[in-house]
N, C-alpha and C positions, 0 to 999 in steps of 0.2 A: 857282728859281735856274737859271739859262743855263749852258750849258757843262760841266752833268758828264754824263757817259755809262759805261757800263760794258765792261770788258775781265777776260780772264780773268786770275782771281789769278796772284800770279809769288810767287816767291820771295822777292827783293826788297820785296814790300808790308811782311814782318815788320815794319820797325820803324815803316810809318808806322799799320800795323791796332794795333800793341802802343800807340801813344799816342792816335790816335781810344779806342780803346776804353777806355784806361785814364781819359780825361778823360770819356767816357759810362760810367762802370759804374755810378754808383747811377740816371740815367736808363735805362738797359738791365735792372739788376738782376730786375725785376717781372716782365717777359718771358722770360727765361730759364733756362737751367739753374744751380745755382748753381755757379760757375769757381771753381779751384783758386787759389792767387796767381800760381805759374808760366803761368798763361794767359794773363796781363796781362805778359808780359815780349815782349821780342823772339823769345830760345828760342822760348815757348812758344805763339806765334802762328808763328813758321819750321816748329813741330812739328804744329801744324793745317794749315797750308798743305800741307805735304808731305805729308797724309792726304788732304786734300779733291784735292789735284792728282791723286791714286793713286787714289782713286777716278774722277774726271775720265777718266783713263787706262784704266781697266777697263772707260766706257762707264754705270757708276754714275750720276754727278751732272757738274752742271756750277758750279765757283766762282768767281764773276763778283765784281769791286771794282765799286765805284762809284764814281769818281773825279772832281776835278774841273778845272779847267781846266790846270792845273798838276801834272797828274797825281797829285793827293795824294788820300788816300782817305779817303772821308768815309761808309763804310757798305758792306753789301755784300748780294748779290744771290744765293742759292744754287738750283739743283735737286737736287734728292737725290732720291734713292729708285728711281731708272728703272728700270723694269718694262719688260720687253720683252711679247712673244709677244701673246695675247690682250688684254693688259692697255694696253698701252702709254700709261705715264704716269710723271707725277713729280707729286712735291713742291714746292713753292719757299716759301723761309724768307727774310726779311730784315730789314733794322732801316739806320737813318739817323742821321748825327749829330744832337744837337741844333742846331747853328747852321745847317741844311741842312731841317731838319723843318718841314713844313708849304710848301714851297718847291717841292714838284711834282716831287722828286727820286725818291723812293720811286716813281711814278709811272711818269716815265721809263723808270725800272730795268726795272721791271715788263712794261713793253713791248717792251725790250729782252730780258728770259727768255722770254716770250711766244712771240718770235721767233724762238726758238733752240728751242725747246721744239715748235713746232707748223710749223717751218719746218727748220732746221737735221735735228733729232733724230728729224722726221715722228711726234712723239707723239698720239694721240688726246685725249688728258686731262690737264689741269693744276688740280692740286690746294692750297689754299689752309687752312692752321688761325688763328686767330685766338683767342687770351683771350678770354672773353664781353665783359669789359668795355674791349678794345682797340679804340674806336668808329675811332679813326685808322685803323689797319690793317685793317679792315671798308672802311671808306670806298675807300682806295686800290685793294682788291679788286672792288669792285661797280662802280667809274669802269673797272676794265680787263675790265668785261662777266664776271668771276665773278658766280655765282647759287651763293647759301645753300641747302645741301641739307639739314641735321645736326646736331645737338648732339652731342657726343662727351665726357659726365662719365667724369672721372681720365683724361684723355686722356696729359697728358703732365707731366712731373714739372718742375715752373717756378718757381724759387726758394726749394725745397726741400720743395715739395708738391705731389700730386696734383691738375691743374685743369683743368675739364671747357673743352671750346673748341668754336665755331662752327667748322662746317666748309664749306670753299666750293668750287665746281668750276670749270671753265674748258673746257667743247668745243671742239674745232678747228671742229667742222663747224659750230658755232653760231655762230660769229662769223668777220666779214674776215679773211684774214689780216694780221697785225701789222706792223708795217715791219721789212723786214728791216735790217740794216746789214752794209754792202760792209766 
């Protein structure tokens, strides 16, 4: 799909993340943690926004939309975790609409945290979990030059149970750097 790119979350995204998601929840369901019903509201996505922004603010993580030509948000793109000092790394978590999936969208994104991650944020290491049996989300990883280090059983608690996940890495030093965006 042409034309979607990522910016950071606003405020504003609430109501269009509260009806993406609500039309992707049993597609989403399996990857995630299991959501309250207030998650699936505008509230309760204005009430995530203002956490991940607060984190964004401390230096934490960064909460990237995905959006698409028309500014509507079709998934989103997260770093979390950022470790300074010796460590200097993150996280990044994401998921795509289904009408959007398989369309090179997740990809993009990816390139776009990449960038922010190993250019913006000057991190050494970017870190990637996947479900064992998320061949998608593998896939997307390994095109943006992540290498499989890890198994990680009961890793993390993903629709209401303990499930072990492939873990993946991303060096700065190991690959070009990413394109930035002006």
């Amino acid at each position: 799909m042409t034309g979607t790119t990522t910016r950071l979350l606003r405020p504003d995204d609430a109501a269009g993340l509260a009806a993406v998601r609500t039309a992707n929840r049993a597609r989403l369901a399996p990857f995630e943690p299991r959501r309250s019903e207030a998650f699936y509201t505008e509230a309760g996505q204005r009430s995530t926004i203002d956490e991940r922004l607060a984190a964004h603010a401390e230096g934490r993580g960064v909460p990237l939309a995905i959006v698409d030509d028309g500014d509507g948000v079709v998934g989103e793109m997260t770093l979390s975790g950022v470790v300074r000092g010796a460590y200097q790394s993150a996280s990044v978590g994401y998921w795509v609409a289904e009408h959007v999936a398989g369309a090179g969208v997740a990809s993009a994104a990816l390139a776009d945290a990449q960038a922010i991650a190993f250019g913006t944020l000057g991190l050494h290491r970017l870190q990637g979990e996947t479900l064992v049996d998320n061949i998608a989300s593998q896939t997307v990883l390994e095109r943006a030059g992540f290498v499989r280090y890890g198994l990680a059983p009961d890793y993390l608690r993903i629709d209401g149970r303990w499930q072990a996940h492939v873990l993946y890495q991303c060096i700065a030093s190991a690959r070009p750097l990413p394109r930035v965006k002006e």
